[in-house]
C-alpha angles and dihedrals in degrees: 000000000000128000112280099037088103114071101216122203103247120045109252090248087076090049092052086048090061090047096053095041079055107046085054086056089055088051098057084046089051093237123160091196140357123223106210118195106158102110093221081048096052084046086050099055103036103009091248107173117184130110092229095112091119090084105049124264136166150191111215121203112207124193092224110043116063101223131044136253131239122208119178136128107299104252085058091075104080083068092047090050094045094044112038135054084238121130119229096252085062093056114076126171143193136225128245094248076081086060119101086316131196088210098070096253112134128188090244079060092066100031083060084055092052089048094054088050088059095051098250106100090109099043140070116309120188115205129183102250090180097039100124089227100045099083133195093259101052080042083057101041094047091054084048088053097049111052107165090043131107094211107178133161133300108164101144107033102103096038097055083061091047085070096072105069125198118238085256086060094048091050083050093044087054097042085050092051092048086053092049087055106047078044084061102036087052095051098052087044081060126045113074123145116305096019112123118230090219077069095043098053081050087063093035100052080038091072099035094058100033085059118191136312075260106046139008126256 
């Protein structure tokens, strides 16, 4: 599976938009790469869909590169090449021996690597502190990995420019409301006495995922 075989639902061109609106925020912050590893804000940024976010993983945003990085366990990258514009020299994987190994190799270890590569091992590095599947201990391996970096939070970076939504976000935001109304109204028009709930959230997914006479679910 190559990259552009997934049709995302943004044009590259708006994905290319949040980079660069982040990459200007970096800047303000003085950061020379951003290690992301939210998982909305990875899909925000590349469009990365996989629910794989239980090993780490990460996008970095560098300064000085024009497109991000992904960094997540190798067979993950199917999904990052399916789902992203990313090319595939801008995917890089581990192997499981990372993977709660007995050898003393941790994924941070390799995600310090990647940064090196990409000639930022000695700068400033933001992390998500706050992100829920960045813990303490990848916090503290990937200090231990970059020694001459100043690596400092970021958590919000990315979300504060999630606020402002494109014109594409705000259509999905509404189409996502009307189908959170007919979900509701369907709901109410079925359920009466007798009448299982195992039948109602039938009705009820039924309508989520078949969408309007205008646009799918």
């Amino acid at each position: 599976m190559t990259a552009g075989q997934y049709d995302p639902p943004f044009e590259k061109e708006e994905f290319d938009d949040r980079v660069t609106r982040t990459r200007a925020a970096m800047a303000e912050f003085d950061l020379d790469a951003l290690v992301v590893t939210d998982p909305a804000n990875m899909t925000y940024l590349t469009g990365y869909e996989s629910w794989s976010f239980y090993v780490p993983q990460a996008v970095v945003v560098a300064r000085a590169r024009e497109q991000p990085v992904w960094v997540g366990r190798e067979m993950d990258m199917f999904a990052a090449r399916a789902t992203t514009y990313l090319s595939d020299a801008d995917v890089k994987g581990y192997g499981d021996d990372y993977v709660q190994s007995a050898d003393d190799t941790h994924p941070m270890d390799f995600l310090a690597a990647v940064l090196d590569d990409i000639g930022v091992a000695a700068g400033r590095v933001g992390v998500e502190m706050d992100a829920y599947y960045y813990t303490a201990f990848a916090d503290d391996r990937l200090r231990e990995g970059l020694p001459e970096a100043t690596v400092t939070d970021a958590t919000l970076l990315v979300n504060q420019l999630r606020l402002e939504k494109s014109d594409r976000e705000l259509t999905y935001v509404r189409q996502a409301a009307q189908l959170s109304d007919l979900a509701i109204t369907t709901a109410i028009d079925e359920m009466a006495p007798g009448v299982r709930e195992s039948v109602v959230m039938g009705e009820v997914f039924r309508t989520l995922i078949g969408g309007t006479d205008t646009f799918g679910g």
